[in-house]
SERO-4910 file (N, C-alpha, C, O; in steps of 0.05 Angstrom, whole numbers):
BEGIN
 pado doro    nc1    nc2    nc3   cac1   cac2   cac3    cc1    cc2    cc3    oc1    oc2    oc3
  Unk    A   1618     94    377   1592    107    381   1588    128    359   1603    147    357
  Unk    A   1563    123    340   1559    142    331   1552    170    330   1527    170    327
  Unk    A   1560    196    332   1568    221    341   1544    239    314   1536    261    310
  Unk    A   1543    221    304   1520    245    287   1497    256    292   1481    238    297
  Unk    A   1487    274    292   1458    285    307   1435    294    288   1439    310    269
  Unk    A   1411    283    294   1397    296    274   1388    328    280   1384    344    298
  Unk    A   1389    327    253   1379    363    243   1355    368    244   1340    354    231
  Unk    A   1349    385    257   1319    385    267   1306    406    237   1284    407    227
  Unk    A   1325    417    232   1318    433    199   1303    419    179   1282    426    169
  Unk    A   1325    390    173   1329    376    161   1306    351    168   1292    341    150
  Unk    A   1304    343    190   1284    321    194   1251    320    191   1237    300    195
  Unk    A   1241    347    183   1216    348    181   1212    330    157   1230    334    140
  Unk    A   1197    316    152   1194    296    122   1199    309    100   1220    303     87
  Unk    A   1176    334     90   1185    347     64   1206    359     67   1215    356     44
  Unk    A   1219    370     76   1245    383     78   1272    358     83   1295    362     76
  Unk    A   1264    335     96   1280    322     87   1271    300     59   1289    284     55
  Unk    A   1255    299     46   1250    291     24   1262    308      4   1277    298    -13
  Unk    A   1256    336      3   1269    357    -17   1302    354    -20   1314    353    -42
  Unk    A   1317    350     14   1338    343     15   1354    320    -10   1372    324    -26
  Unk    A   1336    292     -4   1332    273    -14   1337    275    -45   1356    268    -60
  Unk    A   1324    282    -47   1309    295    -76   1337    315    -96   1341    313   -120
  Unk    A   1350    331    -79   1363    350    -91   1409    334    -85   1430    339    -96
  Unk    A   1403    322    -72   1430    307    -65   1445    301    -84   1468    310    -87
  Unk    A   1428    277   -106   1443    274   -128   1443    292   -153   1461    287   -169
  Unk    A   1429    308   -158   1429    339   -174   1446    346   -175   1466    338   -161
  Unk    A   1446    363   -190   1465    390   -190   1446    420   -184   1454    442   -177
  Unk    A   1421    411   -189   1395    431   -190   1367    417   -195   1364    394   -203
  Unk    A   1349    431   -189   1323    417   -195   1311    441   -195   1317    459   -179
  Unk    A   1289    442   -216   1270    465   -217   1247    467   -189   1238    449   -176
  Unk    A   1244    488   -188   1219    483   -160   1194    463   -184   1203    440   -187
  Unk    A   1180    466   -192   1153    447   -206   1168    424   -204   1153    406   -196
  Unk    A   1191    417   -207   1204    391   -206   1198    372   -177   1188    350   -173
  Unk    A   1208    392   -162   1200    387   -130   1176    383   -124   1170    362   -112
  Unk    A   1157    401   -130   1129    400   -121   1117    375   -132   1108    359   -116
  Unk    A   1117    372   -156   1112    345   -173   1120    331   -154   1106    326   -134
  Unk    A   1142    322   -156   1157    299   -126   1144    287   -114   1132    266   -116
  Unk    A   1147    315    -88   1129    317    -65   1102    319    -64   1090    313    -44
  Unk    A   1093    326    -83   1066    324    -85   1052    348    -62   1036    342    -45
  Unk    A   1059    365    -66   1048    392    -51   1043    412    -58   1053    414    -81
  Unk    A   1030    432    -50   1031    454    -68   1050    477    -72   1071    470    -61
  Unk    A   1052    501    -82   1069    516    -87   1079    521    -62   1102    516    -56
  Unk    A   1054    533    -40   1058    551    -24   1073    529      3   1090    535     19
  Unk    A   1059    501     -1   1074    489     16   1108    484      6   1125    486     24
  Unk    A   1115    480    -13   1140    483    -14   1161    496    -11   1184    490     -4
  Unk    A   1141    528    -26   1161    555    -18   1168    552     10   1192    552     14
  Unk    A   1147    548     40   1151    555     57   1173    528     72   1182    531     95
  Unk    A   1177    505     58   1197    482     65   1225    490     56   1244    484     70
  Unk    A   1228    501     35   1259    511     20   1253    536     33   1273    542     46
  Unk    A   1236    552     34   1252    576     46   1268    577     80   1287    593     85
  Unk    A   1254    551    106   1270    545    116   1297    534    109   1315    542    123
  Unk    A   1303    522     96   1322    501     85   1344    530     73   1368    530     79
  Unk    A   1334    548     60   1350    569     52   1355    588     76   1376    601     75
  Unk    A   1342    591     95   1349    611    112   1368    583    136   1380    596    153
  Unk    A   1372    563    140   1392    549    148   1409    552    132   1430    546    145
  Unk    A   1417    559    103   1443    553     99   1443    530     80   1464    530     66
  Unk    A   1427    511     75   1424    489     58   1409    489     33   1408    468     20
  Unk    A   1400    506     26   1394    517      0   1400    539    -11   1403    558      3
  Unk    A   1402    540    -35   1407    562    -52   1391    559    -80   1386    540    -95
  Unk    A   1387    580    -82   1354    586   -106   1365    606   -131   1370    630   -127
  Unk    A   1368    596   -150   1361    613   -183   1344    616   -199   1333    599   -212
  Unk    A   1340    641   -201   1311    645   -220   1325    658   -241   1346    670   -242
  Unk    A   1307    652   -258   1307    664   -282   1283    671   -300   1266    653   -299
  Unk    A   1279    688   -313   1258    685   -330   1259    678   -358   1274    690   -373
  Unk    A   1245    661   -366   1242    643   -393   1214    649   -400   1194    649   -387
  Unk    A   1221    654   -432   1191    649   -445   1168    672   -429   1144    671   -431
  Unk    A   1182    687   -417   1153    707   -397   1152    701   -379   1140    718   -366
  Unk    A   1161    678   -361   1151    672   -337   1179    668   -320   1200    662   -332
  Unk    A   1180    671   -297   1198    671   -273   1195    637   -265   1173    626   -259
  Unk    A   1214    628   -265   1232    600   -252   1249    594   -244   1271    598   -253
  Unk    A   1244    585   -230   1272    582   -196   1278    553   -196   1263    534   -195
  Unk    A   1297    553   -196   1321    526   -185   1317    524   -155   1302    538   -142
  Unk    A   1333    503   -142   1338    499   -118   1362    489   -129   1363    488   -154
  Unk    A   1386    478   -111   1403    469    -95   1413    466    -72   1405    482    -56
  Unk    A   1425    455    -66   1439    436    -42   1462    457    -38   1476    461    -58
  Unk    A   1466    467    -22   1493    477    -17   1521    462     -6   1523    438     -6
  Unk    A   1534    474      0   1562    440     10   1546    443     37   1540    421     45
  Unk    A   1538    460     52   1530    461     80   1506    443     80   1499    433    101
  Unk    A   1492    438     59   1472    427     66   1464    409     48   1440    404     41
  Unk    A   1496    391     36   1506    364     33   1507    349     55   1496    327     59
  Unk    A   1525    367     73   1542    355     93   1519    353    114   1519    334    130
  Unk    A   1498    371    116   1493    365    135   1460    348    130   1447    341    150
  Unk    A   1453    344    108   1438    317    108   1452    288    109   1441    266    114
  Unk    A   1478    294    102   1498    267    100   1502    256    134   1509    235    145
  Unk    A   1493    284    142   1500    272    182   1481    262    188   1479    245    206
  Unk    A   1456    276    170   1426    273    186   1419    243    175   1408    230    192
  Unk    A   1422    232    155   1427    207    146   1438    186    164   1428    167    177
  Unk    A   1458    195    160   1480    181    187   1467    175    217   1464    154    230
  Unk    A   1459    208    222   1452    195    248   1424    185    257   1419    179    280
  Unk    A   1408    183    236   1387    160    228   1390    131    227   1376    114    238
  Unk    A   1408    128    213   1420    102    203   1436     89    235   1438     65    243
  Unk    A   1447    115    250   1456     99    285   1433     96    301   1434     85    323
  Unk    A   1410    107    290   1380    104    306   1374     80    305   1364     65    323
  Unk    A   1381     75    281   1355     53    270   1388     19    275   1385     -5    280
  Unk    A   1408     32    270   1417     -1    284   1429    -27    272   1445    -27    253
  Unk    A   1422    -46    284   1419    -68    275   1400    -67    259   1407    -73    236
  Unk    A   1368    -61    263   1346    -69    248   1349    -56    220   1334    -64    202
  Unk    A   1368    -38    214   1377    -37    183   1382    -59    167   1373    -64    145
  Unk    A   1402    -72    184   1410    -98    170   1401   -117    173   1404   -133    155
  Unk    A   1383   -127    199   1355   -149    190   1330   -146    171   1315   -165    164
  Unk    A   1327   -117    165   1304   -111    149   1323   -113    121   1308   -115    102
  Unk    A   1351   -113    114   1349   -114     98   1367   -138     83   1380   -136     62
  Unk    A   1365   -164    106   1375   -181    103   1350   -207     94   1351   -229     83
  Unk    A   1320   -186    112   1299   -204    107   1283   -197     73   1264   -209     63
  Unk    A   1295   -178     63   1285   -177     37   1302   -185     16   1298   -186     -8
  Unk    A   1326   -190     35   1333   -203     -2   1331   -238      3   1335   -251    -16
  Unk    A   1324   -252     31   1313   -269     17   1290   -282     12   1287   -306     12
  Unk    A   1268   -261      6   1249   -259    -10   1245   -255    -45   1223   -255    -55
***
C-alpha cells in the first residue's frame, strides 16, 4: 500500500508547477518562473512565498546592473517532499497510469 500523502502546500497547481519547474535546477531566476507559469509578479511572489514559509524554498537576491534579482530553490525538504507528493499522486491515479500510457505508445 502506498503510504505517501499529498501535500496540501505543494498540491495547489502553481506551487506545484514551480515545484516541477525548480526539481531539476540547481536555481531558477524568479522572471524565469513567471515566464513558465505564465503569471504575474505578484501572483508568484505570493506562491513561493508559501512554498518558503513551508520550508521548501529558499530565495537569493542579488543586485546586478542596478536592479534586485532573486533566485528560487528547492530545498532537500522540499525535494523530498514533492518526491512524496508525486508519489502519492502516482498511488491515486493507479493502474490508469499505465493504460494511459500504454495507449499512447501504440499510437
Amino acid at each position: 500500500m502506498n503510504r505517501a500523502k499529498l501535500d496540501l502546500v505543494i498540491h495547489a497547481p502553481n506551487r506545484l508547477k514551480i515545484c516541477s519547474l525548480l526539481v531539476p535546477l540547481e536555481e531558477a531566476e524568479f522572471q524565469i518562473l513567471r515566464d513558465e507559469l505564465g503569471v504575474s509578479d505578484s501572483v508568484l511572489s505570493k506562491q513561493i512565498s508559501q512554498l518558503v514559509a513551508a520550508g521548501y524554498v529558499r530565495l537569493r537576491k542579488q543586485a546586478m546592473l542596478g536592479r534586485q534579482r532573486t533566485w528560487a530553490m528547492l530545498t532537500a525538504k522540499g525535494r523530498r517532499a514533492f518526491h512524496s507528493h508525486v508519489a502519492a499522486l502516482q498511488g491515486l491515479l493507479g493502474p490508469s497510469v499505465e493504460i494511459a500510457k500504454q495507449q499512447t505508445t501504440r499510437h
